[in-house]
C-alpha positions as CSV (number, residue, x, y, z in Angstrom):
1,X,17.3,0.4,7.9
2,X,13.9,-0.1,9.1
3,X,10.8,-1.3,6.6
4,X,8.1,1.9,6.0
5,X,4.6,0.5,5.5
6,X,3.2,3.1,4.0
7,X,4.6,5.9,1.3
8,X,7.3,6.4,-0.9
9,X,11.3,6.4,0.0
10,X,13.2,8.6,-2.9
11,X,16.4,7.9,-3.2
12,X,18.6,11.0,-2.7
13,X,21.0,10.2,-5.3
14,X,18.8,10.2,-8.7
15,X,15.4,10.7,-6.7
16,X,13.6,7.7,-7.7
17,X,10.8,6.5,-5.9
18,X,10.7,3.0,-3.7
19,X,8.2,2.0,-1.8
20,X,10.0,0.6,1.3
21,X,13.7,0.8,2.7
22,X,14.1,-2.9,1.4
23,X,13.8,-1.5,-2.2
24,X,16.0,1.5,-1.6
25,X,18.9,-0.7,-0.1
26,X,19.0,-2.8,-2.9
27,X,18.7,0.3,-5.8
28,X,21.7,2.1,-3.8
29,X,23.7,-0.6,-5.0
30,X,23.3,0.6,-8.5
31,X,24.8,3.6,-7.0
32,X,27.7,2.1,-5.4
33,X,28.9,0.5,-8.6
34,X,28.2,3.3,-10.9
35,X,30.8,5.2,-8.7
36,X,32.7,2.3,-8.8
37,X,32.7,2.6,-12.3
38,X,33.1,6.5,-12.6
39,X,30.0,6.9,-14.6
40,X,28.9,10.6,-14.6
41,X,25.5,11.4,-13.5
42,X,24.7,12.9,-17.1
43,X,24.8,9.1,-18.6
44,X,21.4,8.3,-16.4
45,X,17.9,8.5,-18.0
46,X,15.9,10.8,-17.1
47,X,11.5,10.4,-17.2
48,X,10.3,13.2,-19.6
49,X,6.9,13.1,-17.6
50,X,8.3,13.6,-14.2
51,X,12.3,13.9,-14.4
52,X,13.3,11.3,-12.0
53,X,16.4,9.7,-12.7
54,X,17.4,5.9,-13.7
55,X,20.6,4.3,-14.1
56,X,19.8,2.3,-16.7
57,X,17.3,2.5,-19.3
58,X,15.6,-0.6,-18.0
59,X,14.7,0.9,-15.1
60,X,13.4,4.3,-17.1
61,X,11.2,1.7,-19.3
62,X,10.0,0.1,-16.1
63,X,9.1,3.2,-14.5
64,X,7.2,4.5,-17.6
65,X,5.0,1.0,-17.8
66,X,4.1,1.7,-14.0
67,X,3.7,5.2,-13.8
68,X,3.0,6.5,-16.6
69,X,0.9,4.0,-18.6
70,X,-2.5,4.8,-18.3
């Protein structure tokens, strides 16, 4: 995967945004052990601002503080 210098990646799975492939290689291995797992996609957190999706509610805190804090 190559490095994007500009933009936003979103990650096909839950659509979350990244800024760079770097970022989106390392969140798809959230992924990768949530199918592990067997966790169902209705157990991720979804933004009430924007609906994109989180796997865990650390990441849907995060993403409120950054995007939606203002």
């Amino acid at each position: 995967m190559t490095e994007q210098p500009t933009g936003e990646i979103n990650c096909q799975v839950c659509g979350v945004g990244l800024s760079n492939a770097l970022e989106l290689e390392e969140h798809m291995e959230v992924h990768a052990e949530q199918r592990a797992e067997g966790e169902p996609l209705q157990s991720w957190h979804a933004c009430m601002f924007c609906g994109k999706k989180f796997a865990a509610p650390e990441e849907l805190r995060n993403h409120h503080r950054t995007a939606h804090s203002k």
